[in-house]
N, C-alpha and C positions, 0 to 999 in steps of 0.2 A: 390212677384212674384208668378201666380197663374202656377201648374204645369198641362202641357198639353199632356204628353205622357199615351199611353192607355196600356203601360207595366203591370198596375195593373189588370187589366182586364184576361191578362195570369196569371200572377201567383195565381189569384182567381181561377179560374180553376184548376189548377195545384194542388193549397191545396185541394179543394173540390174531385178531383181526389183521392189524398194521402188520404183522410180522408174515403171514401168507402172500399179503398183497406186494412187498418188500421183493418173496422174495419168487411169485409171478411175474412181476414186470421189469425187475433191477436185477443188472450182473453187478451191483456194485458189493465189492465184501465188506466193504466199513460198512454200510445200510442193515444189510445182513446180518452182520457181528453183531450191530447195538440194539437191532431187534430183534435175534435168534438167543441169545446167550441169554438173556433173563429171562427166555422161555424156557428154556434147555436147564436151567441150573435153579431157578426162583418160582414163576410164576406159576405154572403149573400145577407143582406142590402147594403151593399156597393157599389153591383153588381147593384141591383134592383134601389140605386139610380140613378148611372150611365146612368140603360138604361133609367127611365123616365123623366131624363134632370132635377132633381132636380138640382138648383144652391144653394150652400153655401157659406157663406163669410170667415169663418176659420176652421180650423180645427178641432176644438172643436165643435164646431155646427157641422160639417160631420159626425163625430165619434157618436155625439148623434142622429143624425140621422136613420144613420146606424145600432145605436142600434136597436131603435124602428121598425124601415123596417126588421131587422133579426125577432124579437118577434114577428110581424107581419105574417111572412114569417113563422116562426114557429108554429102559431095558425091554419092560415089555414092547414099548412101539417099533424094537430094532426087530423082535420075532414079529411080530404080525408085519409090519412092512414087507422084511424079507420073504414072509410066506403069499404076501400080495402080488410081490415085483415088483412094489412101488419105493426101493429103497431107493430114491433121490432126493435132492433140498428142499422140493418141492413136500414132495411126500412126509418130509419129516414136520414140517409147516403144519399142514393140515392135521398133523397126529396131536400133535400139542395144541392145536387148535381147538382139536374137536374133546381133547384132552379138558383144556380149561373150558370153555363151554357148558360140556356136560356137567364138571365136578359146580361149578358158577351157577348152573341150572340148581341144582341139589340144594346147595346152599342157599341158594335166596328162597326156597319153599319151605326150607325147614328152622325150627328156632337151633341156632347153633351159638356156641359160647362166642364169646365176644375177645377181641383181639384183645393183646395186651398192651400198656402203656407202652410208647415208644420215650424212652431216657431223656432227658435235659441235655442236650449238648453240652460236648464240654468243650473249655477255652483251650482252644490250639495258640501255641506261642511262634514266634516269627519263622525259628530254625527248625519248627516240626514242620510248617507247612512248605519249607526250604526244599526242607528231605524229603518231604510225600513228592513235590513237584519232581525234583531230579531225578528219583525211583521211577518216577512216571515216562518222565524224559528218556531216562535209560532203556525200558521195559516196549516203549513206543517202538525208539529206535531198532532195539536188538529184532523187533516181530516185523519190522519193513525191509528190513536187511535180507530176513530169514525168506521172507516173502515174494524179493527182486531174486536171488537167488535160485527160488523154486520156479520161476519163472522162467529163470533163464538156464533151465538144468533143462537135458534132453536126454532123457536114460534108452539109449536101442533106440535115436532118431539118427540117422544116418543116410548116404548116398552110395550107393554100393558102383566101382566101375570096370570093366572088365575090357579087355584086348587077346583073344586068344581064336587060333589056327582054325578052320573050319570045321564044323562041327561035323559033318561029312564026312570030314576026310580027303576033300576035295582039295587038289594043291592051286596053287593060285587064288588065293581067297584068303579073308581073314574078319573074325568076328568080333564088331564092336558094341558093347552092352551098358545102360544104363538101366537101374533101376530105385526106386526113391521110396526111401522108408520115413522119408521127414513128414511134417504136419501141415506142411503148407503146399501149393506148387512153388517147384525152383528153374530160376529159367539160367541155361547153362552156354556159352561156346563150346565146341568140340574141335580140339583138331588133331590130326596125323601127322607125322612124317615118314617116312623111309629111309631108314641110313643115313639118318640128319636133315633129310632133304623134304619138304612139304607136299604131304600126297594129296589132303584130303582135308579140306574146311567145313562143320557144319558151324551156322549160327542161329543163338537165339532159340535153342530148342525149351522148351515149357516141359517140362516133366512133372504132371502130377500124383499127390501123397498114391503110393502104390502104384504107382503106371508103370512101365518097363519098357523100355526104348534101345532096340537094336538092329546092326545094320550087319549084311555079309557085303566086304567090298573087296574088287578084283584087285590084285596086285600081281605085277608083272615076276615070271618064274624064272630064276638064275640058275647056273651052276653053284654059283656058294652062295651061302646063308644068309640073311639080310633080316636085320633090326627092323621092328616095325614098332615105333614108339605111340603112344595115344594121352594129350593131355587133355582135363578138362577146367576151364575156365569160368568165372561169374562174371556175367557183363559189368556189373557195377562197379567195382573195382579193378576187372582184368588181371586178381592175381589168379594165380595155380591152385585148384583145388583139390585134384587128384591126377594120380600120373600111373600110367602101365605101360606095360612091352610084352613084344612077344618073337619071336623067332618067326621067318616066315620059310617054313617049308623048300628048299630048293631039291633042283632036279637029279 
C-alpha cells in the first residue's frame, strides 16, 4: 500500500528550519551533526524528488534516490556558495534550506505520485542488536578520539624566540625578541643571564596571537667574549619553554 499523505513535505521543512536555527545560535557539533547530516545526505533529496514527480516502487530505491538528489543538491550549492562568499555553516544551512522549501513548495501544489510502502520490520534477534550496539560503540568511540585529537593538533601554532647582537651593529647592546604565532594570548617570564650570572628579569609579559615583543638591552663591553643566555618561562608551571644564546660582541 503506497502512502499518499504529504505530511512529509511539512516536516522536511520543519527539520530544514531546525537545522539553520541549530546552526545560527549553537557551536555545538553533536547539534549540528544530527541536524545537518539528514539534510546534506536525505532530506533535501527527498523534497526535490517529491516535487519533480519522480515515481519509485520501494522504499529502498526512494531512500537511494534521495541520496543521490541530496549529493546533487549539495554540489551545486558548493558552486553558487563559493561564487557568493558565503561558503560557511551557516551558508550551507540556508542552501538546503531554501533547497527543501522550494522543492516542498512544488510538491504540495502539484499532484505527484505517492510514496512508497515502507517494509514490515523485521525481528532483530539478541546478538544482532548485540553487534549493531558495539559497531556503534566502536564507530562513536573512534570519531571522539579523532575529534580530541583535532583539537588538540596545532599545525604552524608556535612561539618563535630569539637573543641576537644588535641589530645596528652597535656593541654593547643585544636584542631580545618574541613573537607569537599561537591562537590564543600567552602570558610568559623572561629572563637573562651573562656568563651564568642573572642580568635581566622580565615578568608576566602577555603576548598576543600575532604581537611581537622586543627589547634592545645594554650590556656591559669586555675584552673577551661573553655568553648571553636568554630563557623563557610559563608562569603556570615555571617550566622552560624556550632557550637561546648568543655571543656578545667584545672590544
Amino acid at each position: 500500500m503506497r502512502i499518499c499523505s504529504k505530511l512529509d513535505l511539512l516536516a522536511a521543512c520543519l527539520w530544514a528550519g531546525a537545522a539553520v536555527a541549530a546552526v545560527a545560535v549553537s557551536d555545538s557539533l553533536l547539534i549540528r551533526t544530527a541536524l545537518g547530516a539528514p539534510m546534506v545526505f536525505l532530506v533535501s533529496g527527498h523534497t526535490v524528488l517529491r516535487a519533480i514527480g519522480v515515481r519509485t516502487t520501494s522504499a529502498l530505491q526512494h531512500l537511494v534516490y534521495a541520496v543521490g538528489a541530496s549529493l546533487a543538491a549539495g554540489i551545486a550549492g558548493g558552486f553558487a556558495l563559493n561564487a557568493a562568499g558565503f561558503l560557511t555553516p551557516l551558508g550551507w544551512a540556508v542552501w538546503f534550506w531554501a533547497v527543501t522549501v522550494a522543492a516542498a513548495l512544488v510538491a504540495a501544489g502539484r499532484d505527484t505520485p505517492d510514496l512508497p510502502a515502507w517494509p514490515a520490520p523485521a525481528r532483530v534477534r539478541l546478538w544482532q542488536g548485540a553487534a549493531f550496539m558495539l559497531a556503534l560503540l566502536v564507530a562513536t568511540g573512534a570519531y571522539a578520539l579523532a575529534v580530541r585529537d583535532e583539537a588538540a593538533y596545532r599545525e604552524f601554532k608556535y612561539t618563535a624566540f630569539w637573543l641576537l647582537p644588535s641589530a645596528s651593529g652597535e656593541s654593547g647592546r643585544i636584542t631580545v625578541g618574541i613573537r607569537s604565532a599561537e591562537t590564543q594570548p600567552q602570558l610568559f617570564d623572561l629572563e637573562i643571564t651573562l656568563d651564568g650570572q642573572p642580568f635581566a628579569i622580565f615578568r608576566s609579559l602577555t603576548i598576543a596571537p600575532g604581537e611581537t615583543w622586543a627589547r634592545e638591552i645594554p650590556v656591559p663591553v669586555l675584552a673577551t667574549p661573553q655568553k648571553a643566555d636568554a630563557r623563557l618561562y610559563r608562569p603556570e608551571d615555571n617550566r622552560l619553554y624556550r632557550s637561546v644564546s648568543t655571543l656578545v660582541p667584545h672590544i
